[in-house]
N, C-alpha and C positions, 0 to 999 in steps of 0.2 A: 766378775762372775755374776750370773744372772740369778735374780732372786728367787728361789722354787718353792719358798712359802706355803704352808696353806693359807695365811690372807692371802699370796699373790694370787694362785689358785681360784679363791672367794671374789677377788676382783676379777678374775677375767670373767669369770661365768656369768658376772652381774651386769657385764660391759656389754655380754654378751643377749643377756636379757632387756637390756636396755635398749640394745638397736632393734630384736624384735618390736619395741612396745614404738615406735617414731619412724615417722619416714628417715629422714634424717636425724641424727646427732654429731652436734658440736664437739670436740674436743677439749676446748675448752670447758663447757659444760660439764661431759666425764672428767676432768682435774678437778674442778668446783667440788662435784659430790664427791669425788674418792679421798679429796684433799693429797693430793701428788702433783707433780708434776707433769708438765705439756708432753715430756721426753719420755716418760714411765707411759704415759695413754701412750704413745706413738710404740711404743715397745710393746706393749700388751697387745693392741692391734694387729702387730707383725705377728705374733704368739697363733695368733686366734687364726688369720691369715693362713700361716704353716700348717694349721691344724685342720685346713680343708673346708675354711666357711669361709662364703663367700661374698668379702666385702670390695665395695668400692665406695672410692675416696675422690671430692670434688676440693682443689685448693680455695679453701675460702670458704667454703659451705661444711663439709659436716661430713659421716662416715653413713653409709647404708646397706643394707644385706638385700643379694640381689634378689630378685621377685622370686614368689615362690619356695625359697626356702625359709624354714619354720624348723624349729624345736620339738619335739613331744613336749605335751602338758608339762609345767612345772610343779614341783609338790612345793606346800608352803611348809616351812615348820609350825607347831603349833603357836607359840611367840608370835609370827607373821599374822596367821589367821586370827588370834582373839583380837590384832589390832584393830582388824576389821569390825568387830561390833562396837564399839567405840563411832566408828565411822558411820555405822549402818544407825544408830541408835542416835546423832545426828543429825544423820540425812531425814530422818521423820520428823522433827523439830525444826530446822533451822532449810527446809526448802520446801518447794513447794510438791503438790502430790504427783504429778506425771514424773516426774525428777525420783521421786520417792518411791516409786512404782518400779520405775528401773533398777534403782541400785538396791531393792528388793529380790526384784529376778536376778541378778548379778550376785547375790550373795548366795543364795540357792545353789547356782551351779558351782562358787568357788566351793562352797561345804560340800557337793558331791565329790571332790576330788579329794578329800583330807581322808587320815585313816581314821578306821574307825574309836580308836585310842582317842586323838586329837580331835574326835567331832564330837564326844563326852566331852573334852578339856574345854572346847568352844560351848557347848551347853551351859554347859556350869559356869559359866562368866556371863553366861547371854541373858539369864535370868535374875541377877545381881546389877545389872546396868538400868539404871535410869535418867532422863532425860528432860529435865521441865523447863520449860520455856513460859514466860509472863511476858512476852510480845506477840501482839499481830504482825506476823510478817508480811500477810497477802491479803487483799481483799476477797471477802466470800464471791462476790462475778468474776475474780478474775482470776480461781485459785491454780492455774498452770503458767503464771506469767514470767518465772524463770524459765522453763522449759522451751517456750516461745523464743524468749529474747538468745537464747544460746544455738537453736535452728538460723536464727534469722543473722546471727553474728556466723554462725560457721557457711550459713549458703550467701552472706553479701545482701539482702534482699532486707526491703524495707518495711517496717511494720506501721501498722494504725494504733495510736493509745489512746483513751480515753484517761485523761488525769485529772487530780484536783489537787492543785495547789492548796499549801494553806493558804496564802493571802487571799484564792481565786473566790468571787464568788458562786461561780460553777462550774460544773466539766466541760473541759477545751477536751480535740479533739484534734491531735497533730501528726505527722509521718514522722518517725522515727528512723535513722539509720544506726543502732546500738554500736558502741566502739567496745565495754566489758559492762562486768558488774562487779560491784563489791560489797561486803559486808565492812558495817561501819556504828560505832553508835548503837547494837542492838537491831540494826534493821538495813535489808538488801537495798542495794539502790544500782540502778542502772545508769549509764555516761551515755550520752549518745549524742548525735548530732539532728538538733530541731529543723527542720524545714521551716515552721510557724515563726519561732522566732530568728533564724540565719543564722545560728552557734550553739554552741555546744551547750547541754542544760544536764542536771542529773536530774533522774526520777526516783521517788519511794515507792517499793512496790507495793505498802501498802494502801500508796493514794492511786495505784492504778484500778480503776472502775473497771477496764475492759480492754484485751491487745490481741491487735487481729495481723495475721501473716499476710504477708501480699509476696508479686513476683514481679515487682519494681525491683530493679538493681541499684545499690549506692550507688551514689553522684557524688562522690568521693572518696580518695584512697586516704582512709583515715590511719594514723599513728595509732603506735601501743597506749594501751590502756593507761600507763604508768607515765605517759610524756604530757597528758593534760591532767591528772590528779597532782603532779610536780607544779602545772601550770599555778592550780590551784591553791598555791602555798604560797603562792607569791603574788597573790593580791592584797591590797593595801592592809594596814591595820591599825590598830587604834589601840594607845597603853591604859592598861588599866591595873588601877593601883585599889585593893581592898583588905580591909583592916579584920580580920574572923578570931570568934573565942577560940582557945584551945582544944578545949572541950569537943566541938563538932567537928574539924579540921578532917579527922579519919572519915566521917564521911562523907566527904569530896574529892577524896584524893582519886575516886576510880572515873567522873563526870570531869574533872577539871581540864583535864588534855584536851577535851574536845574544844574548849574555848581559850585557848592560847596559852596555857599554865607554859610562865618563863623558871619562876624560882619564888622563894621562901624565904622570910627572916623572922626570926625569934624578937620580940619586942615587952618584951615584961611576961604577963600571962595573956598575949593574943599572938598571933601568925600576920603577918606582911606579906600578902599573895601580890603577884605580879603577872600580869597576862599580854598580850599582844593580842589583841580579839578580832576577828575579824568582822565579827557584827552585835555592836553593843545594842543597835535599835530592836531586834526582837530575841536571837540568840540569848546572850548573856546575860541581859536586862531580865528576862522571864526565868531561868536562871537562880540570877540573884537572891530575886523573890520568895525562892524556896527556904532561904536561911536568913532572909536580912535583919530579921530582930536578934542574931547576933552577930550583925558586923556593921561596919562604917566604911564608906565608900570614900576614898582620900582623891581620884581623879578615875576618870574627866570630871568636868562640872553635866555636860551633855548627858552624861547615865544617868546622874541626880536628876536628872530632868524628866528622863525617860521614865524613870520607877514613879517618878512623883504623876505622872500624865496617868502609868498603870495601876495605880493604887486610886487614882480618881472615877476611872472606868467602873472599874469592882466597884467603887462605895456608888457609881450613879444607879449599879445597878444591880444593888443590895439593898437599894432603900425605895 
């Protein structure tokens, strides 16, 4: 017997909302989020099929509603919609202003559709929500440089950056083909592929000076975003073995992922941290620095080395 649920109900109409929002959808995919089975989506689809919408199905590719048919407006419940300030509250912090500017106008028109019950409910949350950020995410010349880099990723087209390395000692000036971006560490960075140097480099958007569109097409079919951040997990590293009071230990726990936190051991009253670092010469080493009059550095000898060169720096040029 077929299940007539109100979730099964709640699933179709969401299946159904879901092929509106994509050209295509996986089926797989739909199992993922609903958490069911491959046979249940294939079942829901016949459902929805019967019921006079009009999908077609590619073996291998995905489900899609043919052109031209569309739903009326959806209403959100109010639940759905305060999600959204959250989102929107956000998007003004943690992207840049043309980005912020959109999903500005886009919230607009989702609250003209709410009733007017649930546009009090979204009030009264909206003025209770705050947002603070203690990073530069963007340089002041370059304040739409997400907005850019997501044009030039959805049309193939290559951009001009104006960057500054930390090491550099000034602005280089390279063709860009963006593959994604991501947030990392408190700060966006963009993957892409260098022309200047022939592989793949990341950028901070806060070191970008300046990025200009062009209507140069990529010169290469580059992979998912996710098949070279993998790449990057797999380049060399180096164990590192340090000795921390108890006492401060809580604050590093949020900083220490970033530089290969393996694991922990208890050793009287200090902590045995253990890392796999991928770069003890500036990463780790500057790092360390921030706690090291309470810890002891057990290996490499090579970090010993490093802190002692950076502690020379400072006093040459302290005195």
């Amino acid at each position: 017997m077929l299940d007539e649920t109100p979730k099964r109900f709640d699933r179709i109409v969401a299946i159904l909302i879901q092929l509106q929002s994509k050209k295509i959808v996986k089926a797989q995919e739909l199992a993922n989020r609903f958490e069911v089975s491959l046979r249940t989506i294939y079942r829901d689809i016949r459902t929805l099929e019967a019921s006079g919408v009009p999908i077609y199905s590619e073996a291998g590719v995905g489900y899609a509603l043919m052109d031209g048919y569309r739903l009326p407006p959806v209403m959100f419940t109010r639940e759905e919609a305060s999600s959204f300030i959250a989102a929107e509250k956000l998007m003004q912090k943690f992207t840049d202003v043309t980005l912020g500017n959109h999903y500005t106008s886009a919230m607009y028109k989702l609250k003209a559709v709410l009733r007017s019950d649930d546009k009090d409910w979204v009030s009264s949350i909206e003025s209770n929500v705050l947002v603070q950020s203690s990073e530069k995410l963007f340089n002041d010349k370059s304040p739409n440089t997400l907005a850019t880099i997501f044009e030039s990723i959805a049309e193939k087209t290559q951009v001009i950056l104006s960057y500054e390395a930390i090491q550099s000692e000034g602005i280089t000036v390279r063709h860009i083909e963006p593959v994604g971006v991501f947030h990392d560490n408190n700060n966006w960075y963009m993957l892409g592929y260098c022309h200047l140097r022939k592989d793949y480099r990341q950028f901070r958007t806060d070191r970008v000076h300046g990025i200009k569109k062009t209507e140069i097409p990529f010169s290469i079919e580059h992979d998912a975003l996710e098949t070279y951040l993998d790449k990057n997990k797999n380049v060399s590293t180096t164990k590192v073995r340090i000795l921390v009071d108890k006492k401060i230990t809580k604050y590093l726990a949020f900083e220490r992922k970033y530089h290969g936190f393996v694991s922990e051991k208890i050793i009287d009253d200090k902590i045995e941290m253990t890392f796999m670092c991928r770069d003890i010469e500036n990463g780790f080493s500057r790092w360390y620095l921030m706690f090291g009059d309470y810890a002891t550095i057990l290996e490499p000898e090579g970090l010993k080395t490093r802190i002692l060169e950076l502690l020379e720096i400072n006093k040459q040029r302290l005195s």
